[in-house]
N, C-alpha and C positions, 0 to 999 in steps of 0.2 A: 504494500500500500504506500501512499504518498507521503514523505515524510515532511512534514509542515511544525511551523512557530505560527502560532495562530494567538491573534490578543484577541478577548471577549471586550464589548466596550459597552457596557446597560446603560438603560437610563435612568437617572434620581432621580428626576427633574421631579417637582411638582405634580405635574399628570400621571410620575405611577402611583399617584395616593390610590387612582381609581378604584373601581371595586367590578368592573367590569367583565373580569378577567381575574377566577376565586384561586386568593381572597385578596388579591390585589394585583394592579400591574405587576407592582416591584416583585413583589412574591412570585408570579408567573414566571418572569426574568430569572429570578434564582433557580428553580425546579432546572427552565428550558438550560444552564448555565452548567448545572451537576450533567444533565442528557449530553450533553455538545463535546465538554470535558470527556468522559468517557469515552464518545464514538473518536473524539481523533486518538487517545491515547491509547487504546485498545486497537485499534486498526494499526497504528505502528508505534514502540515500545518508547523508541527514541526521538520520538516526537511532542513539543511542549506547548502549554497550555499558558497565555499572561489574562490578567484582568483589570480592567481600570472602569473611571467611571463618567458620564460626561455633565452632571448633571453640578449644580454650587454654584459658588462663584467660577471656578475652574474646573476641568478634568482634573482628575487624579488616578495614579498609579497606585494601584489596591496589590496586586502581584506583578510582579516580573517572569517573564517563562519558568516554567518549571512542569513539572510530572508529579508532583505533590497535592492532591485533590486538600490536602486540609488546609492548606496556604490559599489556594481558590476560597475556602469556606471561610476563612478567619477574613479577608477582606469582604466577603457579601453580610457576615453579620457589624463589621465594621460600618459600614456604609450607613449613611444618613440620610434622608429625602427632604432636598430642601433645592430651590431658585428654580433656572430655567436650564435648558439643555444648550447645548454649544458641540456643535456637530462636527462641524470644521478644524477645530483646536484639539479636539479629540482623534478625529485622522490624524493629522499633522504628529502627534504624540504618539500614538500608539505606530507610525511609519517608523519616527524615532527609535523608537523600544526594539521594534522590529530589526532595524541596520543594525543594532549591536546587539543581537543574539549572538551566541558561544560559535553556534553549531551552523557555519554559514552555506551547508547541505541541502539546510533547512528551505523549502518551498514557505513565503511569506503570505499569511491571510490575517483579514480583519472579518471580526464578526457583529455586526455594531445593531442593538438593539434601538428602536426607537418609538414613541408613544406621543412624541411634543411635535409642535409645529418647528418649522425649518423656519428661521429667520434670517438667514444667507441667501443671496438671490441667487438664481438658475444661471448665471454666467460665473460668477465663482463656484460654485458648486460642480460644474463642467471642467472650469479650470483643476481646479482641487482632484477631481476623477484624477483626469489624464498626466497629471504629476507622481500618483501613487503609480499607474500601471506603470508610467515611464521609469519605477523605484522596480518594478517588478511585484505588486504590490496587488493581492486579489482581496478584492472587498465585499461581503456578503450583507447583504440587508434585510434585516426582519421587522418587517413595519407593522403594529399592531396598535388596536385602540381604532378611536373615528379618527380615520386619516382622510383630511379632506380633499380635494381635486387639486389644490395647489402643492401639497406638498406629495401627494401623487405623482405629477409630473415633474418636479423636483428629485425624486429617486430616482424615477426611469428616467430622466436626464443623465444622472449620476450614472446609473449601472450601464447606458448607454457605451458612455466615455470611458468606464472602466474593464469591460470586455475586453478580453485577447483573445487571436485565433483559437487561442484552445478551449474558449468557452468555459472556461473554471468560474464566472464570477453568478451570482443568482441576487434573485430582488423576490423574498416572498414578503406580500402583503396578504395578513392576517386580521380577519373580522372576527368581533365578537361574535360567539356562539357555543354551545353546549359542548366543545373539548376542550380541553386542558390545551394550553401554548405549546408543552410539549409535548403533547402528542400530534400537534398539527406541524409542528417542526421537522417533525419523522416524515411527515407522508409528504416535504418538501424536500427540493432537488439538494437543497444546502448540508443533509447528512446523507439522501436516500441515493443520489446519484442526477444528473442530466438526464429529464422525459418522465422522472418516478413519483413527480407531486400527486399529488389529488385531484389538483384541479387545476393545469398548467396553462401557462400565455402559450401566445402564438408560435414562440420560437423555443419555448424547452425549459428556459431559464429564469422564467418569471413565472412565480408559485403564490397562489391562491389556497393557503390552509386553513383548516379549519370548519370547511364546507361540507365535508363526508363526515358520515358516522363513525368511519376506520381507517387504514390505512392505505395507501397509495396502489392504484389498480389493483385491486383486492388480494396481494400480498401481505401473508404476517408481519406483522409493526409495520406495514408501507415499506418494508424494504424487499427486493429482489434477492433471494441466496444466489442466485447465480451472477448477481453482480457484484456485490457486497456481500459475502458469505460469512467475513470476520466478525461484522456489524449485524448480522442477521444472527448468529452465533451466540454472540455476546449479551442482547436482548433475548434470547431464548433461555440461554441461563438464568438470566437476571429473572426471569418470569419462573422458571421452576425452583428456583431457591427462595423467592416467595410464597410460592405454591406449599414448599417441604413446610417451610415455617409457622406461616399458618395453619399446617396441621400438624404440626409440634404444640403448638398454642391450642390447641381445640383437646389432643391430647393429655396436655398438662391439664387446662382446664375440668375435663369429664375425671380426671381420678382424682383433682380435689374435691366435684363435688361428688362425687360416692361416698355414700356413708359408711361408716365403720360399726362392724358386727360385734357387739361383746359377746363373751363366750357363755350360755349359758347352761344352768346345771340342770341335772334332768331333777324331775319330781322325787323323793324319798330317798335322796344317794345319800342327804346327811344324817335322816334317823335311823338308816340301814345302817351305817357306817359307826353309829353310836350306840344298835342295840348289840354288832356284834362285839364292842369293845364291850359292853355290859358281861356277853356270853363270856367272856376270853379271861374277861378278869374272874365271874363267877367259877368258873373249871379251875382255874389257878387257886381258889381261897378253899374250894372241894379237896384238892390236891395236897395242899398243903396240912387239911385236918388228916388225911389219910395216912399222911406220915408219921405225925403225931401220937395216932393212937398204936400203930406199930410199935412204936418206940417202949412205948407204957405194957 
């Protein structure tokens, strides 16, 4: 599989207070945040994960690449929700982070979540694209929440300018509705592959989740085994070792509540037991006058 430095970039802003999206933007962002981490670093070992954040007065670097799922965690409960989003300054940073990774093998992705309006106009935003691909620089976007027409055409501007012949980059724009962010993440090209969303645009690459009941052309989790088999793998596990657990807990559960049997005694064992002590001793007190008169 492809070995990549990929920085997560969430948003803080204000708009993930939402509740849109249970039990919150922000909270969707973390679940979809642990999914994303997994699929790259499980599909190849040597592959790292960074996280930051774009939302405050500034972005912020929450992690630096690493393979350490708890360093991702310690910056998402670090994280604050507060100001507005700053989109631009967040690329720009996280390309940064990017040029000095260790391991410069490393294939370079951004995965930038977004919920706020764009306040950058569509010719910077264009400009900005075609600077990160001209870095070598593939940029994934997950637009979720009411994303209205302007900053709609604001990201397909961006993903427009940020494509390469090889078609690495994806733009899924995700509506409210009854799945989980990441589950609709899954049945999008940006883990599942190119052509594997749910509900894909016109050229492959632009992903509509969150619109099916399940996953992508009605393959398990939305991903293809025979495209991603590592990935399809991986979630299969993950699914049976839930499965084991919960019926470890159903087990624990049923034998604490079985009740416990005392032992009990049958009807007449103790005045049985005490007339023959009565017999045993009377023989014994017989036995002993028998002697006695012997004696005399």
């Amino acid at each position: 599989m492809v070995l990549e430095a990929t920085i997560i970039v969430v948003d803080n802003s204000e708009h993930s207070r939402n509740g849109d999206y249970l039990p919150s933007r922000f909270e969707a962002q973390s679940d979809a945040v642990n999914l994303i981490f997994s699929a790259k670093t499980n599909s190849n070992p040597e592959s790292s994960v960074g996280l930051m954040t774009m939302g405050g007065s500034q972005p912020e670097v929450l992690s630096t690449l690493t393979n350490d799922f708890g360093k991702i965690l310690d910056g998402l409960h670090r994280t604050k929700i507060k100001g507005s989003s700053h989109l631009s300054t967040a690329l720009n940073v996280a390309g940064l982070a990017l040029k000095h990774r260790q391991n410069k093998q490393q294939h370079q992705r951004i995965i930038v979540f977004t919920c706020s309006p764009v306040s950058e106009s569509q010719k910077d935003i264009e400009k900005l694209s075609k600077r990160l691909k001209k870095n070598g620089i593939s940029v994934d976007i997950i637009a979720f929440g009411d994303i209205d027409s302007d900053v709609t055409q604001k990201l397909e501007a961006f993903h427009e300018n940020n494509k390469s012949s090889m078609g690495t980059t994806h733009l899924a724009i995700i509506p409210p509705g009854p799945n989980l962010l990441s589950d609709s993440i899954v049945s999008t090209p940006i883990l599942a592959g190119d052509g594997m969303g749910g509900g894909g645009g016109g050229d492959g690459d632009v992903g509509m989740g969150g619109m099916g009941g399940g996953g992508g052309d009605g393959f398990e989790f939305g991903v293809d085994p025979s495209t991603d088999p590592e990935l399809a793998l991986a979630l299969r596990m993950s699914m049976e070792e839930e499965e084991r657990r919960q019926a470890r807990e159903r087990t624990d559960q049923e034998a604490a509540d079985k009740p416990k049997l005392e032992p009990v005694q049958e009807e007449g064992q103790g005045s049985s037991g005490g007339a023959e002590g009565g017999d045993s001793a009377e023989s014994k007190g017989e036995k002993k006058d028998d002697d006695k008169m012997d004696t005399a």
